[in-house]
N, C-alpha and C positions, 0 to 999 in steps of 0.2 A: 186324658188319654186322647191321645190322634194314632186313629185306622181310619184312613181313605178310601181303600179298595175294597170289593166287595160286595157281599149281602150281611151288614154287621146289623142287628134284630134282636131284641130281646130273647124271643124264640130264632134263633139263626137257621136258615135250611141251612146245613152239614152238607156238602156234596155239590152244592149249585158253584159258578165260576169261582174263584179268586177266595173260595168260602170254608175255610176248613179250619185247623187248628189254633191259627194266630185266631180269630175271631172267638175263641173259647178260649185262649190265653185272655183277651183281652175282657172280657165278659167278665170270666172269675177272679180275676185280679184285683177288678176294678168295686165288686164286691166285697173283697176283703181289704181292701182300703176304705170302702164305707165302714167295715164292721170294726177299723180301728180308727173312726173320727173323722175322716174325710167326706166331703162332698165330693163326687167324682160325677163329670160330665166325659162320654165320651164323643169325640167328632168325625165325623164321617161323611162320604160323598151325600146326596138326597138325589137321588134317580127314580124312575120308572111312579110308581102310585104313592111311596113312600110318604109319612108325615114329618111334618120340621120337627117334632120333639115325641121321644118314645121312652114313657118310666122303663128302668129293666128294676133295679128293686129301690130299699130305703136308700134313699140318697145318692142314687144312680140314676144318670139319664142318657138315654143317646141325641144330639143335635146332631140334624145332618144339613149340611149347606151345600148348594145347587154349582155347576160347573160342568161347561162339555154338553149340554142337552138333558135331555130325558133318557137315554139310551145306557144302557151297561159300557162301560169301556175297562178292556184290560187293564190289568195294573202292572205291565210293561211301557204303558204309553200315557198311563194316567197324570204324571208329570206334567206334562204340558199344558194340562187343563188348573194344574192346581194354584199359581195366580190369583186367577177368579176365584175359587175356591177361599183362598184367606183372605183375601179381600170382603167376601162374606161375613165369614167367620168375625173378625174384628170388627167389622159396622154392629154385629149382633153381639159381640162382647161389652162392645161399648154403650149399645143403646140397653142393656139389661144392666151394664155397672158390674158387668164380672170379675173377679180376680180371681187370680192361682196362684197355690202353693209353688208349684214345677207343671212341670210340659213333659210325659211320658210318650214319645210316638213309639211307632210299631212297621217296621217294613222303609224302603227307603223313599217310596213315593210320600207318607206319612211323615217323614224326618223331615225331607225339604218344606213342608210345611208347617211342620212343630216348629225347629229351627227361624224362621221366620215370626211365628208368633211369638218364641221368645225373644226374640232382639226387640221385637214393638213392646210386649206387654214385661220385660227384663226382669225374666223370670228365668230359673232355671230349663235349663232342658236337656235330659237323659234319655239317647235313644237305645233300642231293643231293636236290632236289625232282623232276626229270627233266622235270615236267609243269608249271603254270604256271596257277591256278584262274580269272584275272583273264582271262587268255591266253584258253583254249578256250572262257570262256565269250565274250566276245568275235566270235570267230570262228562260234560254232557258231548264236550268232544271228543273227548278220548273215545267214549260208547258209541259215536255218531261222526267219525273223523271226516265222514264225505258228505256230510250236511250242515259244515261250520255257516258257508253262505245262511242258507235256511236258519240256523239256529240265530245266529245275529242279527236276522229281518224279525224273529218271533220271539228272540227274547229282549233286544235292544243293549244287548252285554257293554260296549263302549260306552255310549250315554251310561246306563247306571254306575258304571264301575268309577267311572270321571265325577259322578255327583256325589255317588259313596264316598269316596276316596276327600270329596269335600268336606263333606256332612260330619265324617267321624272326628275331624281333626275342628270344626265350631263349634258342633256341640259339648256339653258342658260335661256328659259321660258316656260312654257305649256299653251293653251291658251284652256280652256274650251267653249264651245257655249252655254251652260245652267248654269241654278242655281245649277240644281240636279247633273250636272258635277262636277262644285265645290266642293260641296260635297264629292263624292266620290273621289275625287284625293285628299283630306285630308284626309278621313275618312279609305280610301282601301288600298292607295300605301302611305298615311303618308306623303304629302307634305305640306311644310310650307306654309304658305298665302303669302308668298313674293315669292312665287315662281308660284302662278298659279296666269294669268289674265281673264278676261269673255268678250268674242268680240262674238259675237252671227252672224250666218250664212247673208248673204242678199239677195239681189234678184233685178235685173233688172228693177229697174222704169219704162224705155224705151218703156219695153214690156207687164210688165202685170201692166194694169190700169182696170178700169170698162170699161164697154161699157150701152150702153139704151137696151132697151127691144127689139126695132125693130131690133138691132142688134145680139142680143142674140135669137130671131129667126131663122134671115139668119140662125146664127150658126148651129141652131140645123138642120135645113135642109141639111147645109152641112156634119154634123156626121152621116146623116140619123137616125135622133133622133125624134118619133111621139109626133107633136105637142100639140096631149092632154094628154100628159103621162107627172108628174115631174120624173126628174132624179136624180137621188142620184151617185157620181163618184167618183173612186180612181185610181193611175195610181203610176207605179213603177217595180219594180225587184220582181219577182212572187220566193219573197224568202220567208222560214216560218215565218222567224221574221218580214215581212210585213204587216201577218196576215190579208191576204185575205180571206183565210178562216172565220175566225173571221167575216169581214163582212156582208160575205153571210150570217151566222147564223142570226147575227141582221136584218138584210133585213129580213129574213124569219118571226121576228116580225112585220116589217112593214108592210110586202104585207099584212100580216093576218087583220090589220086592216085599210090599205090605198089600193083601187085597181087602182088608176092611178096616180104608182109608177111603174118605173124601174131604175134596176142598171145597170151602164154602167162600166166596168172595161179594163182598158188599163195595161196589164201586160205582161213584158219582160220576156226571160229565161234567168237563171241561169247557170254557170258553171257545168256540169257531173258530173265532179272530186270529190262534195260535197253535202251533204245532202240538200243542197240547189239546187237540182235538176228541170227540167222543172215539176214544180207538175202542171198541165193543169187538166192533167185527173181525179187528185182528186178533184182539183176542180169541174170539171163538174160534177162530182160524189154526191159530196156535192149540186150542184144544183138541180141535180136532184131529190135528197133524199129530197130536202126540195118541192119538186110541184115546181119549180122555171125556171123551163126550157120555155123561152119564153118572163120574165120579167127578165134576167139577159143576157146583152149584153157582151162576153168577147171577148175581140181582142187581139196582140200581142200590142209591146208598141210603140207608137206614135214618130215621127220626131221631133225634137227639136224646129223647126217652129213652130207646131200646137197646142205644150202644151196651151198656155195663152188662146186661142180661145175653147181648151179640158176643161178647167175649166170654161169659162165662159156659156158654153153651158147649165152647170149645174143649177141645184137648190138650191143643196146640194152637198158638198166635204167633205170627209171623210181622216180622217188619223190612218188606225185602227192597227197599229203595235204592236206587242208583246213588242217589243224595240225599240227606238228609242232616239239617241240621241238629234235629235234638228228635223225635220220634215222641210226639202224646202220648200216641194211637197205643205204643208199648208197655207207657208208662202206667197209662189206664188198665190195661190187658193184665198186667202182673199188678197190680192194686186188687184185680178182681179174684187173685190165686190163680191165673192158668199160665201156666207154663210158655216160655217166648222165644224166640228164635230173632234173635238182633242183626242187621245187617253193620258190618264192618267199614261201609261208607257213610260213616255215619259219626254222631258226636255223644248219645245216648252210650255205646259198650265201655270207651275209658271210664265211664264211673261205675261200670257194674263188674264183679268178680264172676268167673267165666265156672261153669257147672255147680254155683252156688246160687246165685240170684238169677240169671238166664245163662243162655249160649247166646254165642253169635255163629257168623259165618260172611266170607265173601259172596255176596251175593248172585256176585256174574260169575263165580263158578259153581254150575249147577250141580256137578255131584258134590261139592262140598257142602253146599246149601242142602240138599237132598238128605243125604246122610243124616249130616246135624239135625234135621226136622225126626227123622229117622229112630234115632236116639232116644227122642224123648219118648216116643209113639211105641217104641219096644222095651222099655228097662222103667217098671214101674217106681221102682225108689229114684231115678233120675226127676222123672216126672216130680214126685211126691216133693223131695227136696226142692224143687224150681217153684212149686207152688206156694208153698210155706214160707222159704227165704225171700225167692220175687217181692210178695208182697210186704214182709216187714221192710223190704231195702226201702221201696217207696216211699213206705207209711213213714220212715226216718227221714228221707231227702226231699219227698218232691208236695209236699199239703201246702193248700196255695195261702195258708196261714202266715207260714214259713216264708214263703217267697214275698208275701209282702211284706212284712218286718225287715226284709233283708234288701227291699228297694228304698224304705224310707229312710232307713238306716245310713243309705246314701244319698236319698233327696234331702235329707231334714239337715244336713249339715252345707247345703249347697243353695241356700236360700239368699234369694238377693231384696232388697225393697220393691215392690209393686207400685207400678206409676200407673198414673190413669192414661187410657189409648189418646195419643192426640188426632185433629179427625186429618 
């Protein structure tokens, strides 16, 4: 596995920069590739106090190799560092005598460097983009039309879309997590159907199931959540394209016509270095402009433990992104039985049937949004049925068992001979 950017950790902070769902794609995956036979080393930057090797379980380890300094650096700009980076990585593959089955990266700063490892070590290499450079950029200006300058100084959209647009067409397969992925990696960068596969994100059985009502009590008393209030939740990287903001507007429908409703938001910061700054204070801003100060709960973001138990506390879970390529966060949320609210910009609703397994809604329109949350929160058999269906949809599509039988399924036949590195 190659993830570059980040805080990728056995225990991962959830919520710190460049740190959120891919880093728990790539954890659990990489897990269940041990539990069918593999050795799986993950690769990643080595910044700040970090050690050069960290076990995460049987037959999992993370190496992380040094590039760029000691310092965090985006992973908009972490390209240019990564060079150095495999030039690491291969001195330390060859001086250990390592080989690989295949080369799975993760993101595109990770591609151009997986990509590179497999031409040296001529091995396969399948990459998992997660994100989509043609996609966000897209989307981010449409929301943003008079800060394309600014969005293209903080997201780097040209350079990645020109490396992407390389990457998909050397590497040996692309693996989309959506239908609407699919799509665009034919439609944007022009790749042939025999070149992209659809293995869609999973999620932890283990950990997020239902629980009973008396359990979901307890819960709430331990979030300090009042008993006669429903909750409406979302939790993530307080980045723009999360679109928290977004939410509050819809909540600001709902309070207007449900009064024991509250929103509870668990949201991380973001790197400085980009427009994806700690936006807190606009947010509170935003609350406040709406009367909302008092029914809207917002915390930093939650310990990787208390997620499953953060969702079931709920009533209602929300996934209100500007953009989104596949949404965990939702996947996790209805695994646990509660009830979801999908956003429509997004690649997660084409696989789910719409008042059976969740809702969705457009997100950027807030009384649609509003309402649809609306729904669940007033017509108890709405609810009941989203709970029960939600979670068997999952339990059928997304156990990271499944997802990885269905990646070897495609590495194991794309196997080429293993040379030794020459120096």
């Amino acid at each position: 596995m190659v993830s570059t950017h980040g805080y990728v950790a056995a225990e991962a902070p959830l919520g710190m920069p460049d740190t959120g769902g891919q880093v728990v794609y790539v954890l659990e995956l990489s897990k269940k590739l041990a539990q069918l036979g593999y050795k799986v080393d993950i690769w990643t930057r080595r910044f700040d106090d970090q050690p050069e090797i960290e076990e995460v379980d049987t037959d999992v380890r993370i190496i992380r190799m040094p590039c760029g300094g000691r310092d965090f650096i985006p992973k908009e700009y972490l390209y240019k560092k990564l060079p150095e980076w495999t030039e690491h990585a291969l001195r330390f593959i060859k001086t250990k005598k390592l080989s690989y089955a295949f080369i799975n990266s993760h993101y595109w700063d990770a591609g151009l460097a997986g990509q590179h490892m497999a031409e040296v070590l001529n091995v396969p290499h399948i990459h998992t983009p997660h994100s989509i450079g043609t996609w966000k950029k897209r989307e981010m200006t449409k929301d943003f039309p008079d800060d394309e300058a600014k969005l293209e100084k903080a997201y780097n959209f040209s350079r990645r879309i020109h490396h992407e647009t390389i990457l998909y067409r050397e590497c040996d397969l692309v693996i989309a997590t959506s239908p609407i992925q699919l799509d665009m990696f034919r439609n944007d960068y022009q790749l042939p159907v025999d070149k992209v596969r659809m293995i869609p994100p999973g999620y932890d059985d283990n950990r997020f199931y239902p629980v009973g009502e008396a359990s979901q009590a307890a819960l709430r008393h331990r979030f300090d959540l009042p008993e006669d209030q429903q909750v409406v939740a979302s939790i993530g990287r307080l980045s723009r394209n999360k679109g928290f903001d977004l939410l509050v507007d819809a909540f600001a429908v709902v309070a207007k016509r449900q009064e024991n409703v509250i929103l509870r938001l668990a949201v991380g910061s973001e790197s400085e270095e980009t427009t994806e700054d700690p936006m807190r204070d606009e947010l509170e801003a935003r609350i406040r402009r709406h009367g909302l100060t008092g029914r809207v709960i917002l915390s930093g973001s939650l310990d990787d433990a208390d997620m499953a138990d953060f969702y079931r506390a709920a009533d209602v879970f929300c996934l209100p992104s500007r953009y989104e390529p596949f949404g965990m966060t939702a996947i996790e949320a209805m695994a646990c039985g509660t009830p979801t609210v999908v956003t429509t910009h997004g690649g997660l609703y084409r696989t789910l049937t719409y008042g059976t397994d969740a809702l969705f809604a457009d997100t950027f329109d807030e009384m649609d949004f509003g309402i649809t949350i609306l729904k669940i929160l007033r017509y108890p058999k709405i609810s009941r049925r989203l709970a029960v269906e939600g979670a068997h949809k999952v339990r059928s599509l997304f156990t990271w068992t499944g997802i990885a039988q269905q990646l070897l399924k495609h590495a194991e036949g794309r196997r080429s001979p293993v040379i030794e590195v020459s120096d």
